[in-house]
GUGURO-888287 format. One record per residue: x, y, z of N, C-alpha, C, CB in turn. Coordinates in steps of 0.2 Angstrom, whole numbers, plus 5000, padded with zeros to 4 digits. Each point is the difference from the previous one (the first is absolute). Glycine has a CB too. Layout:
# residues N
XYZXYZXYZXYZ;...
# end
This chain:
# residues 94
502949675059499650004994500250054995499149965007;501250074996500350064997500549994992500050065014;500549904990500549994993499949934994500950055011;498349934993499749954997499550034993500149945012;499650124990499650034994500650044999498650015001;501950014999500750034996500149954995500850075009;499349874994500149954995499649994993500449965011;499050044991499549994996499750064995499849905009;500550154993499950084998500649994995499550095012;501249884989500649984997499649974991500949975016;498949974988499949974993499550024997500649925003;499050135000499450034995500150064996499449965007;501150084995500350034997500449994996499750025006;500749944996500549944993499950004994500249935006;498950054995499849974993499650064996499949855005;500150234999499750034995499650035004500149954991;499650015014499350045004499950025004499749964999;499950075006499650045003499450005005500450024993;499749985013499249975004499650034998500349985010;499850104995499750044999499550035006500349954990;499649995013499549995007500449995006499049954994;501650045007500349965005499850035007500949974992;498750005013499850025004500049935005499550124994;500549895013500049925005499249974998500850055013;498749984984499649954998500149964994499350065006;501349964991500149954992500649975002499550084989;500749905016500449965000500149955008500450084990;499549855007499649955003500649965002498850014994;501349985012500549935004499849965002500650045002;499649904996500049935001500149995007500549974988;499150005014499849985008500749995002498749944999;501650015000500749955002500550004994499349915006;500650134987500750014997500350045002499749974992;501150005007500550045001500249944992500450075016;500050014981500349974994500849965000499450104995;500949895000500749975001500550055002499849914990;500050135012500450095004499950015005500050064993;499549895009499850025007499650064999500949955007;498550094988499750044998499249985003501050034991;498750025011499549974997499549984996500450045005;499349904991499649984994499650035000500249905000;499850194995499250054999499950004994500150075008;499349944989499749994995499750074999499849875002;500650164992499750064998499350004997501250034998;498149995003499550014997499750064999499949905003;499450114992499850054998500550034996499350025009;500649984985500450004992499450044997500949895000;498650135003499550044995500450094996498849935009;501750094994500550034997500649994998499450065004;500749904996500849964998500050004991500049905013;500750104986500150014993500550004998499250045000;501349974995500750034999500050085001500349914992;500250115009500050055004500350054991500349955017;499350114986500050044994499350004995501349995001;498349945000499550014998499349985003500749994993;499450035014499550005004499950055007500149894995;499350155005500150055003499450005004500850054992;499149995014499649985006499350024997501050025011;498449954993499450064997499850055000499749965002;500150044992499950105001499350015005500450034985;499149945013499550015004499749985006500050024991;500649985014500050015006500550025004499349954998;500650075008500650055004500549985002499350055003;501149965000500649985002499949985006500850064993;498649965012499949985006499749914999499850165006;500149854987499449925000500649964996498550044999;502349994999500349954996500349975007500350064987;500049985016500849995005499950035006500750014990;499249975016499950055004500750035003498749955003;501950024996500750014998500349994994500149975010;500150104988500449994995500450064998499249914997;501250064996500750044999499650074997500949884996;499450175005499950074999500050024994500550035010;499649934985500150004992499449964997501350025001;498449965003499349954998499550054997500149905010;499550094986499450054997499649934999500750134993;498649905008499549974996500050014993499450015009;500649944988499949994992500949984998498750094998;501549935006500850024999500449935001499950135006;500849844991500349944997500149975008500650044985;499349895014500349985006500849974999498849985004;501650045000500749984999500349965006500150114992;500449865005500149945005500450035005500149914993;500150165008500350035004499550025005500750034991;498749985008499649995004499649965004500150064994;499949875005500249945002500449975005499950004992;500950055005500449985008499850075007501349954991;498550115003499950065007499349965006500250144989;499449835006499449975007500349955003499050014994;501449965003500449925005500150065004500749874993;499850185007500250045008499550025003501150044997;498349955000499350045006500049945004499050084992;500749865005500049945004500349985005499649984992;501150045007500649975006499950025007501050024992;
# end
């Protein structure tokens, strides 16, 4: 599953954006997909913080124990979400 949201972290970032939330409850696998890579078919959801990056930034008014209960050491509440931070949570999940 791993190099499956890389992939999909790949092209979201491509076009500018940002999860923001990436955690194993926002990303959903297809019972019996495997892709044309022999990947697994997952479906990134929860986009209530998602955005281009540089103009979207986490909530201010609440904690970081209620954003992320893993996350990158450079995460602040209210503070910008960057796609860099994206790939640091894909390595929490592995």
């Amino acid at each position: 599953m791993y190099r499956a949201v890389q992939q999909a972290l790949v092209k979201l970032h491509g076009k500018g954006f940002v999860h923001g939330d990436l955690q194993e409850a926002n990303i959903m696998v297809k019972r019996d997909g495997v892709d044309s890579e022999g990947l697994h078919d997952i479906i990134l959801v929860d986009f209530d913080w998602a955005e281009k990056e540089g103009f979207v930034r986490y909530p201010s008014n609440i904690t970081l124990n209620h954003i992320l209960l893993l996350h990158p050491d450079d995460v602040e509440s209210g503070g910008p979400i960057a796609a860099a931070h994206n790939d640091q949570m894909l390595k929490f999940l592995s």
